[in-house]
C-alpha positions as CSV (number, residue, x, y, z in Angstrom):
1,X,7.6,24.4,-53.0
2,X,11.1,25.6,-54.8
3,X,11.0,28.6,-53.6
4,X,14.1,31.0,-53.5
5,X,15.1,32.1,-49.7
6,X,15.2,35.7,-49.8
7,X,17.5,37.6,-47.1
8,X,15.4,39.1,-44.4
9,X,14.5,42.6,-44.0
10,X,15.7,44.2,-40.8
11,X,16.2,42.7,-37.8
12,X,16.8,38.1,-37.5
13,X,15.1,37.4,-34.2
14,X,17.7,34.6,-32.5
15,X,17.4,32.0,-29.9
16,X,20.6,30.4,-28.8
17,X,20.4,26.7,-27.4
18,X,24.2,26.3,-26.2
19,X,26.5,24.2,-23.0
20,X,29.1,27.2,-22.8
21,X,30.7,26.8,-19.4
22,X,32.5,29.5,-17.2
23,X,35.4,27.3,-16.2
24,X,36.6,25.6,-19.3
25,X,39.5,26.6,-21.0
26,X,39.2,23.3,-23.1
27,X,35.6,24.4,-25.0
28,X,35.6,27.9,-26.4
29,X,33.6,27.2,-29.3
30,X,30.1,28.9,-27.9
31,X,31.6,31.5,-26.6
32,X,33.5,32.3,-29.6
33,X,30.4,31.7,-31.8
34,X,28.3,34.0,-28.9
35,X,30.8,36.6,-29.1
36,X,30.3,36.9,-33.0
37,X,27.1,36.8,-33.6
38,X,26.6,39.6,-30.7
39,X,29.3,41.7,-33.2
40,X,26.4,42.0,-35.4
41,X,23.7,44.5,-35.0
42,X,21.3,42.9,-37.5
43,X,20.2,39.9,-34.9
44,X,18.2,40.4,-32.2
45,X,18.7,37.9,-29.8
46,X,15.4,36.9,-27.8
47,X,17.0,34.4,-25.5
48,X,20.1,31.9,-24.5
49,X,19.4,28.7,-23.3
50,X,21.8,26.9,-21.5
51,X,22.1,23.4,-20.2
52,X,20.8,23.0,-16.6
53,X,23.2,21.0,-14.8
54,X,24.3,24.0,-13.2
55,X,24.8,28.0,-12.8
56,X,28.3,27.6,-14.1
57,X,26.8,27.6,-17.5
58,X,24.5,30.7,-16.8
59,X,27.9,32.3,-15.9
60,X,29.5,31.4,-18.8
61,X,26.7,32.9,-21.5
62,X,26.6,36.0,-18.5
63,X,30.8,36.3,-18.9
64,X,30.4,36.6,-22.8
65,X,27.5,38.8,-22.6
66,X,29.2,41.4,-20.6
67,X,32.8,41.1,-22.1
68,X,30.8,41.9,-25.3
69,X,29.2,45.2,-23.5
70,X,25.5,43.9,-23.8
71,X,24.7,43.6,-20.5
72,X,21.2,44.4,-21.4
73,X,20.5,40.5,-22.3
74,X,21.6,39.2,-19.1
75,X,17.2,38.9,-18.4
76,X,17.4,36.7,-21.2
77,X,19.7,34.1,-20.6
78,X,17.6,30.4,-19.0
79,X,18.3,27.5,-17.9
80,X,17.2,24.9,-20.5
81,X,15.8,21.3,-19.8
82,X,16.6,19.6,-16.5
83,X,15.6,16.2,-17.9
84,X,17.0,13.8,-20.4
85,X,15.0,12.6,-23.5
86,X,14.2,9.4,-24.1
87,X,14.3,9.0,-28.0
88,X,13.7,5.4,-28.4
């Protein structure tokens, strides 16, 4: 059970759950975070999910994408759950 975590060889596969949002100059923080990890060849990111209240959050993970010249995961970019959870 105490085993040591050894740093992966190759490629980290990566799915992003995030509620970056085209208009809003008041949360950056995703897109900053999107931006860096996309500066790194070493993951490969299999898909964003966004929250689904609207496409102005697929826009915003779309902006970052291609400002970051990786057009190529714009297929991979969902909308995530339409529905609340009910944790109680």
């Amino acid at each position: 059970m105490n085993k040591v975590l050894t740093i992966p060889e190759g490629k980290i596969d990566v799915v992003i759950d995030t509620d970056a949002y085209a208009d809003s100059i008041w949360e950056m923080d995703d897109q900053f975070a999107i931006a860096y990890l996309l500066s790194f060849e070493k993951f490969d990111v299999k898909a964003f999910y966004t929250y689904a209240a609207g496409d102005d959050f697929v826009r915003g993970i779309s902006e970052v994408v291609n400002r970051c010249g990786r057009e190529d995961l714009s297929s991979v970019i969902f909308r995530g759950c339409t529905k609340g959870t009910d944790v109680n």
